[in-house]
N, C-alpha and C positions, 0 to 999 in steps of 0.2 A: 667520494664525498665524505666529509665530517659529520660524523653523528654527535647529537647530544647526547652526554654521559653524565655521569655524577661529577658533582663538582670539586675541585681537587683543592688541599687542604687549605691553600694560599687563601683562595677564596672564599672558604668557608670562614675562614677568622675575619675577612675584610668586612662578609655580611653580620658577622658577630661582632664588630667593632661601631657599624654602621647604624646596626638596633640599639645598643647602647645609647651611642650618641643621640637619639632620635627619643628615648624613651626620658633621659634626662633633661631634652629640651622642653618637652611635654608639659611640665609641671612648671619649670620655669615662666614658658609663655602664660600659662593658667596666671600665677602670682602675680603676673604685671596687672591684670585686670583686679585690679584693690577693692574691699566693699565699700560705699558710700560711708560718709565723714556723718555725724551724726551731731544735730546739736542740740541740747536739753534749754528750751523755752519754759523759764516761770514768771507768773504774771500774776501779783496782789489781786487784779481786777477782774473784769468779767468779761463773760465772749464777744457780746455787741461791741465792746471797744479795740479787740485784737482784728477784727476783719480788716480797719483799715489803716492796718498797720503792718501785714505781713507783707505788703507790696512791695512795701519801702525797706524791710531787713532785706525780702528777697530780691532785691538789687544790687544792695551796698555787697553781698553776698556773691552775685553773679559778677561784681566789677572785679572780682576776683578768681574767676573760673571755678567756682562753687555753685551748682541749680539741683534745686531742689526738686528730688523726685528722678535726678539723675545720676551725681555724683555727690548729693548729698540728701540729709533726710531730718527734716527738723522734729522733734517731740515738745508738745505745749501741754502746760500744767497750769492751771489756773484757779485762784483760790478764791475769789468772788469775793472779795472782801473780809474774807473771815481770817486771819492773820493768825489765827492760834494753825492752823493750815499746813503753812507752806512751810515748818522742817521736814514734815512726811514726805509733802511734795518736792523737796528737794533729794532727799534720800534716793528717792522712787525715780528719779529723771538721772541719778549718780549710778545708780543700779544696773541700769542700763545700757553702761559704759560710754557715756559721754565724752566727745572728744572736746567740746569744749559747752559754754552755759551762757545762759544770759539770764539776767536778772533785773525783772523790772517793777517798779512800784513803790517807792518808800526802799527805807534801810534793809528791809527785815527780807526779801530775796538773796539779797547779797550778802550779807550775816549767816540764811540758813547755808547758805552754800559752802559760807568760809569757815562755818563750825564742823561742816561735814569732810571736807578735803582741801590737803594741803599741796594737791599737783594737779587736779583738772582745772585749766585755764576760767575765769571767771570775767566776763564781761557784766558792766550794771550799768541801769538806767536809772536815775533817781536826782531827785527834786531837791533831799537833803545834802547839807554839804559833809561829801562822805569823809572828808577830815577829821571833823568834828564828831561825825558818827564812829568811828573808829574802823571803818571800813578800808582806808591808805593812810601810808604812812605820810605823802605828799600830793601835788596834783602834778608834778613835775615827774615824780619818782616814786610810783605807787608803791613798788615793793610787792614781794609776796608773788602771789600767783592770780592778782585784780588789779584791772582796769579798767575805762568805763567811760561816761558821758554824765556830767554833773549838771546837769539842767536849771540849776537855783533857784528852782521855781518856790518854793518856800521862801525864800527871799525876800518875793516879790509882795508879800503879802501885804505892806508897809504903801506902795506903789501901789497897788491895786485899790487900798484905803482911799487914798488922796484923789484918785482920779472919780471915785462914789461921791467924796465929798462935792467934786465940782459940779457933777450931773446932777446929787441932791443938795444944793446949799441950805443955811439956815444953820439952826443949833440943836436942830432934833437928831435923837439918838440914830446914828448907825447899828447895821447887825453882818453879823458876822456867822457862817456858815461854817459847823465843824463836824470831824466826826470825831469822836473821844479817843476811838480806837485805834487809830492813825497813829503809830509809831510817834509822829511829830507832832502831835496836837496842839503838847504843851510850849512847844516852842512858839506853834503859831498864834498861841492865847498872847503870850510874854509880845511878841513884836507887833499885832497887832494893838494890844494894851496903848504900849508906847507911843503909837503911831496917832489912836486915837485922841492921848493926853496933849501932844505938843498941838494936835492941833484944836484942840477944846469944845471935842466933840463926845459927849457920851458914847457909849458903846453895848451895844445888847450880844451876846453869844447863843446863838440858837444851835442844837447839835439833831445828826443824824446816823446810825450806825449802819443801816442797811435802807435800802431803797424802799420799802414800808412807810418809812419815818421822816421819807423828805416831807412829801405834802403838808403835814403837822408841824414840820420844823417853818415851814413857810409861813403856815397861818399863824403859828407863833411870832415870828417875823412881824406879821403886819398887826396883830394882837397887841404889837408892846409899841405901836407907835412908830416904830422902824422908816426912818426915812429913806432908807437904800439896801442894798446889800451887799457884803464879798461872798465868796463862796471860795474859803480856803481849798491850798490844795491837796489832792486825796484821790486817786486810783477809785473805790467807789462812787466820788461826782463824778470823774472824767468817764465812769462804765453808765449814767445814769443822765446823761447830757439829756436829754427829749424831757424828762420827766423833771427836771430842774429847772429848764427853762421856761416850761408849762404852767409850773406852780409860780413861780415869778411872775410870770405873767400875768396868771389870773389874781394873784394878789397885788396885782397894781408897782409892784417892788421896781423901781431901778435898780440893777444889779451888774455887779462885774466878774468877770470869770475867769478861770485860770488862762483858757488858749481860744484862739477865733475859732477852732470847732462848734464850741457853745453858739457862738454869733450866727456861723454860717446856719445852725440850729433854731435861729429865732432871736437869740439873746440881747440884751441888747449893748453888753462892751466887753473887750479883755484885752489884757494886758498880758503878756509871757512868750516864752520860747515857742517854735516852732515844733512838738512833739515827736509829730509825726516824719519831718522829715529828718531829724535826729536817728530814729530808726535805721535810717540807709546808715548812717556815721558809726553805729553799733554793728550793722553787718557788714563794712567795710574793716573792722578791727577782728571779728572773729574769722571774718576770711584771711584776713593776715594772719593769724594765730595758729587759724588752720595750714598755713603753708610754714607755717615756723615759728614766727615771730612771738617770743615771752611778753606777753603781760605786764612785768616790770618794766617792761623797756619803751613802754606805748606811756605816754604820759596821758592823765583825763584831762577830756577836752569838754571846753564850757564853752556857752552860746557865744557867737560874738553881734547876737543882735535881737534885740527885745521889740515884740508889737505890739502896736495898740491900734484896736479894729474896735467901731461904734457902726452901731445899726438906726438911718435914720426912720428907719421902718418899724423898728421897735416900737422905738422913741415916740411914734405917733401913736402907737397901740396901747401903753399904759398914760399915755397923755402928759409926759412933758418935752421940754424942749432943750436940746443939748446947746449949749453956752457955744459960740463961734470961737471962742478963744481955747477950747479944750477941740472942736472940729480942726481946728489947722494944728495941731499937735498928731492928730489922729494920722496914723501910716496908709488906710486905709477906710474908709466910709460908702457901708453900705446903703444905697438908695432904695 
């Protein structure tokens, strides 16, 4: 019978060849499990208004094999309105080594980010025409290392004028809802101006900087005679919806507002883009960015459709009556 002996030298290199290969696979297979993609969330505004909004990044974001809390892990920074803020908080979310950003609220997310670095990918969301802001070089061909979703909702504010005028007619003065602080203030003083003059309507400008100062800016509103109201737009209204539309309310104001969240809130009209589901469209680009895709190469994409939602329910609550001829305009009319 063969006994077992020690093993003869052949052998001994074959199992020394065999460890080898096994201890280098080791670490290989380890590598393949990559750590989650990381993405630096900053937001002008405040928390109430991100809740219901992360549903819709984190979609456009999974249509891309990106989920969060699995293979990827988002960080939010958020400045409540206080804009002197958000380069810290851009810093602070760069630090962290962000594999790519987004940036939402007015110009100034998107600026602190592009003053900070000139290679982590940079997604924005903003109202201003980031052209103009100096934020791309085109909307075709952003250049640089930003791209984004140009929402023109500043724009609108001309639009939003004209449709107060129909709900309030007459010659009494319109008022206009601002906050100073707002990167764009002064542009939406200049087109609302305008908007007012062609149509030979005085104009009152009532301002508010932080959520404090709405209820005051309202009874100033109604203090000067204010036949309606806009409520330009500003990442602090849109974090402040309940509290905006309240004070309208109880001060009797027709009012119109940047997006039908206001509406679905009580309000009683608006005019603008679709916000929130814009959102999917921004975590649809940084999933792509995240799989490769440069920023430059992604052109910014703008709404291709504007609403206009009226609440007849308002409408009965500050006591007047929407004109038939602005109801069959309306995309939608809440009862």
């Amino acid at each position: 019978m063969k006994r077992f002996g020690p093993a003869r030298p052949e052998a001994l290199k074959r199992r020394a060849f065999l460890a080898a290969v096994s201890a280098l696979a080791a670490p290989t297979a380890h590598a393949q499990t990559s750590a989650p993609k990381l993405i630096g969330f900053l937001h002008s505004g405040a928390p109430n208004y991100i809740a219901g909004i992360m549903t819709r990044l984190r979609r456009g974001l999974a249509d891309h094999g990106f989920i969060d809390g699995k293979n990827l892990r988002i960080e939010t920074r958020l400045a409540a309105g206080h804009y002197e803020r958000i380069p810290a908080l851009a810093r602070e979310l760069l630090a962290l080594k962000a594999d790519a950003v987004l940036a939402v609220g007015g110009s100034e997310p998107v600026k602190a980010f592009k003053a900070a670095t000139s290679t982590v990918p940079i997604v924005f969301m903003s109202a201003i025409d980031p052209v103009r802001a100096g934020v791309v070089e085109s909307l075709g061909r952003p250049g640089g290392n930003v791209t984004g979703i140009s929402l023109v909702g500043a724009s609108l504010e001309p639009k939003r004028l004209e449709v107060l005028a129909q709900l309030a007619p007459g010659k009494g003065p319109l008022g206009a809802l601002i906050n100073p602080q707002y990167p764009g203030a002064e542009l939406q003083r200049e087109s609302l101006r305008s908007a007012a003059a062609a149509m030979g309507r005085p104009l009152e400008f009532v301002t508010a900087t932080s959520a404090t100062e709405i209820d005051a800016a309202m009874a100033a509103a109604a203090d000067r005679h204010c036949a309606g109201l806009v409520q330009a737009q500003d990442p602090l209204f849109a974090s402040t919806i309940p509290q905006i539309v309240a004070a309208a309310e109880h001060e009797k104001l027709p009012a119109v507002y940047q997006g039908r969240e206001f509406v679905d809130l009580g309000g009683l009209a608006s005019y603008g883009t679709d916000f929130i589901a814009a959102f999917g469209d921004a975590g649809g680009y940084l999933g792509r960015i995240l799989k490769g895709a440069k920023p430059a190469d992604l052109p910014v994409m703008q709404p291709t459709k504007f609403e206009f939602v009226v609440s007849l329910k308002a409408a009965k609550t500050i006591g007047i009556e929407i004109p038939s001829s602005l109801l069959s305009t309306a995309d939608e009319v809440i009862e």
